[in-house]
N, C-alpha and C positions, 0 to 999 in steps of 0.2 A: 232601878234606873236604867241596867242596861237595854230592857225590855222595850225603852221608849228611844233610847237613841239607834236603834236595830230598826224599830219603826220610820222614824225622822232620815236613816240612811238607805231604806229601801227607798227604789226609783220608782216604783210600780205604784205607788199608795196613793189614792184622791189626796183632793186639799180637807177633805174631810177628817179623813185618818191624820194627817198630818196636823192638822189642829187637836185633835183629841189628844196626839205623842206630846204635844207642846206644850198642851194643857195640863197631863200627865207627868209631866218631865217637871213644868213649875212647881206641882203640887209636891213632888218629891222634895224639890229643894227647898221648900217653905216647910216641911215637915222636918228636915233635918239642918235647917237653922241657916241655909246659906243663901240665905235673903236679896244678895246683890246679884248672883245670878240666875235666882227666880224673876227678879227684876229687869233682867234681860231678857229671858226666857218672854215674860209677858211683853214688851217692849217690844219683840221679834212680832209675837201673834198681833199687836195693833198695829203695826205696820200692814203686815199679809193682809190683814181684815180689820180693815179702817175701822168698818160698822159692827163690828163684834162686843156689846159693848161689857160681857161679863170680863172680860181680859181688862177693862179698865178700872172694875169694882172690885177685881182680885188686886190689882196694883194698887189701888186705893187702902186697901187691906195690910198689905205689907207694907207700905210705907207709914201706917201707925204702929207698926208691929217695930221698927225702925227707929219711931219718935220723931219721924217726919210726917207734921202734922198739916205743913199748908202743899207738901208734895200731897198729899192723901188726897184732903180738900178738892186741888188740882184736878183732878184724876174722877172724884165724885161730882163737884161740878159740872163737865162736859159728859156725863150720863146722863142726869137731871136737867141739863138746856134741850139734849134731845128726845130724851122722854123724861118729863116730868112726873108721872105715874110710876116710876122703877121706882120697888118699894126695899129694895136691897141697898140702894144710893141713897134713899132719900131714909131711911135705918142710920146708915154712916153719918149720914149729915144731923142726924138727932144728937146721935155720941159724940158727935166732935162739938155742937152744942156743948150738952152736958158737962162732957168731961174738960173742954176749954177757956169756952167760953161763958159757964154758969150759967146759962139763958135757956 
């Protein structure tokens, strides 16, 4: 984790690096269970990058991971109005079917 916040405080780095440390930095905290500040973390990157849209199929992710099922939904929704064809949102939207709604 330090690796990514040494990233995200260096001045020098594109918006590219800086998305990858962000990226980086959520994955950690999704991996070590502290879910509400990955939840920032991704929250931060769809701000920076409105049209980024795996940052909001990762939030989508963690808020079932949560048991927050229409936050999720939320989140898969507004990938799916913009592209319809995203087949990682439109996966989630199967499971939340299945596992929810029995349909």
């Amino acid at each position: 984790m330090a690796f990514f916040e040494a990233c995200l405080n260096e001045q020098n780095g594109g918006n590219a690096k800086q998305l990858e440390a962000l990226l980086g930095r959520a994955k950690v905290l999704e991996k070590t269970k502290r879910y509400d500040e990955c939840l920032g973390t991704l929250s931060e990157v769809t701000v920076m990058y409105p049209n980024f849209q795996p940052a909001l199929i990762e939030k989508g992710k963690i808020h079932i991971q949560n048991g927050e099922w229409d936050a999720a939904m939320e989140n898969v929704s507004a990938v799916i109005i913009k592209d319809r064809n995203n087949v990682e949102a439109l996966r989630i939207y199967c499971f939340y079917l299945l596992a929810r709604e029995y349909d």
